[in-house]
ROKERO-489898 format. One record per atom (N, C-alpha, C): x, y, z; residue in three letters; residue number from 1. Coordinates in pm, 1 decimal, decimal comma. Each point is the difference from the previous one (the first is absolute). Example, Ala and Ser with C-alpha at 12.3 -4.5 7.8 and 13.67 -1.06 7.14 Angstrom:
2
{{1319,0 -569,0 780,0} Ala 1}
{{-89,0 119,0 0,0} Ala 1}
{{90,0 120,0 0,0} Ala 1}
{{-35,0 105,0 -72,0} Ser 2}
{{82,0 119,0 6,0} Ser 2}
{{-77,0 109,0 73,0} Ser 2}
This chain:
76
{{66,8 407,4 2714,6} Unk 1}
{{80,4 -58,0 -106,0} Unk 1}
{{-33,5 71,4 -131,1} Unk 1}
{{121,4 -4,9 -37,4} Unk 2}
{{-23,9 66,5 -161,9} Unk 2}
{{-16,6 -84,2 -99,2} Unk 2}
{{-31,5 105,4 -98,9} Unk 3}
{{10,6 -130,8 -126,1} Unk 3}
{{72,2 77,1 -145,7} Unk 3}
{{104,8 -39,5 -37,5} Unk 4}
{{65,5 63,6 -101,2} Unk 4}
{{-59,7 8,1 -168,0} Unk 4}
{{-91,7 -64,2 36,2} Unk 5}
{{-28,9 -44,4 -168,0} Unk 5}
{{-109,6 110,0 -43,4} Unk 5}
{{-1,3 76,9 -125,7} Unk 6}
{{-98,0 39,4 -23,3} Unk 6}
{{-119,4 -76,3 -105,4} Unk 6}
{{-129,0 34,9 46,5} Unk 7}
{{-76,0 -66,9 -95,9} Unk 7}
{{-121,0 105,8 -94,1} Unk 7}
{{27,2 -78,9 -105,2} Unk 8}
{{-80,2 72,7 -120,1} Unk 8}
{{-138,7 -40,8 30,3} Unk 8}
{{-103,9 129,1 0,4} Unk 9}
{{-114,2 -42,5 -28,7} Unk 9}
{{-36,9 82,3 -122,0} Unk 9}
{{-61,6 -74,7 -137,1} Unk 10}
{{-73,1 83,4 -99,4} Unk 10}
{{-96,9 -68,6 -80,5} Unk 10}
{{-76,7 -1,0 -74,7} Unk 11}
{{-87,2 -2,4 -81,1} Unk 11}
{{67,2 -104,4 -121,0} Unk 11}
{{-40,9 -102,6 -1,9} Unk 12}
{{56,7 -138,8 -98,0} Unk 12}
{{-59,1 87,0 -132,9} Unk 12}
{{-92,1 60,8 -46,8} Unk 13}
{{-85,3 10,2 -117,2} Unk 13}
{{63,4 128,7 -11,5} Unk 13}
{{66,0 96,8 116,2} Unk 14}
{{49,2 128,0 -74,1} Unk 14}
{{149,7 39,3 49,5} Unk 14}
{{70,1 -114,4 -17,0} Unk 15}
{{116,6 -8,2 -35,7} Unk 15}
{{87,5 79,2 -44,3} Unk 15}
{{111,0 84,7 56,9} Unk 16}
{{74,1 128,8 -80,9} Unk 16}
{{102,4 -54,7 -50,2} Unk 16}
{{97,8 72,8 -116,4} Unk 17}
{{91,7 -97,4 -47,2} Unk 17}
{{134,1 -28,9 125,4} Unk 17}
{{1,3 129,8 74,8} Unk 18}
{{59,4 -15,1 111,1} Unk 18}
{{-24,1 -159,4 75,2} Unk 18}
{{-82,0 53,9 42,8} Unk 19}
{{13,2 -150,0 90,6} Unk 19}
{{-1,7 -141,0 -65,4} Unk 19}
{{-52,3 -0,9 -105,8} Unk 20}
{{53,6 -125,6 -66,1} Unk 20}
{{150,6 -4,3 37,7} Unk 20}
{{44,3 71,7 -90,2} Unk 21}
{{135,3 18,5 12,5} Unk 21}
{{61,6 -46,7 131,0} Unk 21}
{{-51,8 52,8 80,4} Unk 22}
{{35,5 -52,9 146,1} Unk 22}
{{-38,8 -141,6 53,4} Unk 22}
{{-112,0 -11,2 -50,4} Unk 23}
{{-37,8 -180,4 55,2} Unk 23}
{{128,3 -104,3 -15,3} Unk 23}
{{40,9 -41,3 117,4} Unk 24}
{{127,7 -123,2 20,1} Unk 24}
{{98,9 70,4 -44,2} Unk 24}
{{64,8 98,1 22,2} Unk 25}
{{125,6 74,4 -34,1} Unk 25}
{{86,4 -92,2 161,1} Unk 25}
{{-86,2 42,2 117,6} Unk 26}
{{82,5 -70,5 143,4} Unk 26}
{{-27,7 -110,6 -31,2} Unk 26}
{{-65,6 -42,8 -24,1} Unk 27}
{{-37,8 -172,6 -4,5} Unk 27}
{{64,1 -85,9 -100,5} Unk 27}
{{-2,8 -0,8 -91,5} Unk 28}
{{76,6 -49,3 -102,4} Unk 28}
{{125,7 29,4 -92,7} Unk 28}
{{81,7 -147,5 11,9} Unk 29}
{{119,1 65,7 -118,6} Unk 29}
{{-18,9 -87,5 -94,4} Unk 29}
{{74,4 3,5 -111,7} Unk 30}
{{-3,6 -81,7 -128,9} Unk 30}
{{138,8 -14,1 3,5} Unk 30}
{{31,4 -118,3 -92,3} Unk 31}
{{107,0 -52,8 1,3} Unk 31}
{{39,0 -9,0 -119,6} Unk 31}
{{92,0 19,3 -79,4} Unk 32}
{{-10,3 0,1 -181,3} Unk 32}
{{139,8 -4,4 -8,2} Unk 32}
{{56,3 -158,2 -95,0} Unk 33}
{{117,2 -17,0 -37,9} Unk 33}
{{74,4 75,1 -64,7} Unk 33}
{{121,7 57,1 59,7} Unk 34}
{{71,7 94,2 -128,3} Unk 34}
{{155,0 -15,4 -31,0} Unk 34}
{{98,7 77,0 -92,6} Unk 35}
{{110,9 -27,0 31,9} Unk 35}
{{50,7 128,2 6,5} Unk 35}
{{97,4 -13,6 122,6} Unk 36}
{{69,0 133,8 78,7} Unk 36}
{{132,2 -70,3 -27,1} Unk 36}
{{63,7 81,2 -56,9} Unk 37}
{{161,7 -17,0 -4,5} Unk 37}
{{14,0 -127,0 -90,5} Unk 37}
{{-68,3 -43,9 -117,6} Unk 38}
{{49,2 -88,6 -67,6} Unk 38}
{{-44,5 -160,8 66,8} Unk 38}
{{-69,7 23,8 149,4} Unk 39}
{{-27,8 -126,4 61,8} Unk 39}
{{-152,2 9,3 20,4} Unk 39}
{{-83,6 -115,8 12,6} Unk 40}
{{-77,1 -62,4 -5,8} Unk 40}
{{-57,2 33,0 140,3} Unk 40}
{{-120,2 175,5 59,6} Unk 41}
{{13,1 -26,9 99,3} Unk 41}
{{-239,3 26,7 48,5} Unk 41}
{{2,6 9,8 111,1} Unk 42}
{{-166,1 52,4 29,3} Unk 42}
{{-3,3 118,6 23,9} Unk 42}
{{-37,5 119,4 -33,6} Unk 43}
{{-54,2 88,7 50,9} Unk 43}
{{-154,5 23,8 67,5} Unk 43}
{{20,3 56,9 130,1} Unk 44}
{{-123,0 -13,1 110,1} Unk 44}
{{-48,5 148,4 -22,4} Unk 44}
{{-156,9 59,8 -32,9} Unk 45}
{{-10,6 74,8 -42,0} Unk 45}
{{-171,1 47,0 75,1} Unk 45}
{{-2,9 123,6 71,7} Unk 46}
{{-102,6 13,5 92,1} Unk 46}
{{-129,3 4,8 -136,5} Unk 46}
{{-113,8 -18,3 66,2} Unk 47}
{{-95,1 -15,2 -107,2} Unk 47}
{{-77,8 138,6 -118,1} Unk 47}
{{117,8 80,5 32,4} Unk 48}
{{-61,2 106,1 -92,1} Unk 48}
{{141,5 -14,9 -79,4} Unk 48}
{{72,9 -14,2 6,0} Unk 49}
{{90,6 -62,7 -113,6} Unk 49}
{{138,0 89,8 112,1} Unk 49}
{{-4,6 30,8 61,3} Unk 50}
{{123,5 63,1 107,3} Unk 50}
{{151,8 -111,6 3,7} Unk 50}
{{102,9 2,0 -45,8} Unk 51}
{{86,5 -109,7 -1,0} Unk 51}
{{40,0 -54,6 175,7} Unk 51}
{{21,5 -88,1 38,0} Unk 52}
{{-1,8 61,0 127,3} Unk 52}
{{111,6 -110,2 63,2} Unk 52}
{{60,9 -81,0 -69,9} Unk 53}
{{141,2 -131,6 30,6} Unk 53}
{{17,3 -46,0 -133,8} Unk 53}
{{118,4 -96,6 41,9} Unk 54}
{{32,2 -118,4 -105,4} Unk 54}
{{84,4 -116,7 58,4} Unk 54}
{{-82,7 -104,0 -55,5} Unk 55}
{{79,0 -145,2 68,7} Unk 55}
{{17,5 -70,0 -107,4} Unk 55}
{{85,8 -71,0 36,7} Unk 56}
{{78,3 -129,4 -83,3} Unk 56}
{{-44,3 -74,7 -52,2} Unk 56}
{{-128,7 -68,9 61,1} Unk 57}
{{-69,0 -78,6 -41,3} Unk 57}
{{-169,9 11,8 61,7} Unk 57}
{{-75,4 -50,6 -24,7} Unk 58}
{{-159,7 -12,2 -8,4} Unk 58}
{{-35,5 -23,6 108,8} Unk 58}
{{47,4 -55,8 67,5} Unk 59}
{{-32,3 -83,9 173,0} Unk 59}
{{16,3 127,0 114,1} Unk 59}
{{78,3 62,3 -39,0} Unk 60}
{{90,0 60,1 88,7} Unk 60}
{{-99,6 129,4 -17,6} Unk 60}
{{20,1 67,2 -111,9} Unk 61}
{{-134,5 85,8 -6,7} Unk 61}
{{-118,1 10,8 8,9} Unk 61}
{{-18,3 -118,8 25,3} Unk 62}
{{-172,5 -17,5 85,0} Unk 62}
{{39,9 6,2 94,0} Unk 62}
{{87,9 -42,6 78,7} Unk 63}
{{23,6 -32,8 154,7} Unk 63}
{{36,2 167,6 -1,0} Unk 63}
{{66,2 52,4 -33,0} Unk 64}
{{20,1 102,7 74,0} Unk 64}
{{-130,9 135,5 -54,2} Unk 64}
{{-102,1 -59,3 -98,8} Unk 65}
{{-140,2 120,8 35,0} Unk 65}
{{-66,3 -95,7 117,4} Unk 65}
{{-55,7 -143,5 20,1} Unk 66}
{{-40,3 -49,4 90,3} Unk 66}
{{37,2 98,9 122,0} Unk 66}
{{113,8 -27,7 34,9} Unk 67}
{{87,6 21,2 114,3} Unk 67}
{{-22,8 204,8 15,4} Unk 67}
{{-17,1 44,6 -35,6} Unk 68}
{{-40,3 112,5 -42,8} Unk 68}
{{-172,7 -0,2 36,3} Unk 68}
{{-60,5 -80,9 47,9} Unk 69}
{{-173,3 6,7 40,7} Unk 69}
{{-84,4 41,9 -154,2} Unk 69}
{{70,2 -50,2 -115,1} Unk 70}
{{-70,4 67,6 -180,5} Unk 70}
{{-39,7 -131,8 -43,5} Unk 70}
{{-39,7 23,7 -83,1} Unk 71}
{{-91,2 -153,8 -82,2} Unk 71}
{{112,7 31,4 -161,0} Unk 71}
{{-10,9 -122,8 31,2} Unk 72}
{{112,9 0,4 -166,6} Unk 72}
{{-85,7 -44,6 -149,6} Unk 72}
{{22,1 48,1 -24,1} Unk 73}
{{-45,3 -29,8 -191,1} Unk 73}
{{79,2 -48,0 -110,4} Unk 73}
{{5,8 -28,3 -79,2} Unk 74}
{{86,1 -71,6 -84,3} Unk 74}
{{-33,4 79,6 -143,6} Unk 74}
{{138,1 88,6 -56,2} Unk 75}
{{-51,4 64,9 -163,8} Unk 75}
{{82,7 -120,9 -95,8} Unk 75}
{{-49,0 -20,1 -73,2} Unk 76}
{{40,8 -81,7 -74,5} Unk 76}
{{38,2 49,3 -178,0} Unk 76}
């Protein structure tokens, strides 16, 4: 059996700006209210700031990073 995922191993104390950069990019999106077209909408946004959807409302854009295997965040 395989395993698709790659994993980081490095040094917590010598940290490159790279991989910061990279920490929770797959793992996490953020969610941050905006308006597209004059309407009131969420933009879902991978965690290095990558735009990456947009939903209608707040519920729906968690459900669909949930649904996506990502941890959601909230920008306020």
């Amino acid at each position: 059996m395989t395993d698709d995922t790659t994993v980081m191993h490095f040094d917590i104390h010598h940290i490159t700006a790279e991989q910061l950069a990279a920490l929770g990019v797959s793992q996490i999106a953020y969610v941050k209210p905006v308006l597209h077209n004059g309407a009131h909408a969420f933009a879902i946004h991978a965690a290095d700031g990558t735009p990456m959807a947009l939903a209608a409302d707040r519920d729906t854009a968690l459900a669909a990073i949930v649904q996506h295997a990502m941890f959601p965040s909230l920008v306020h």
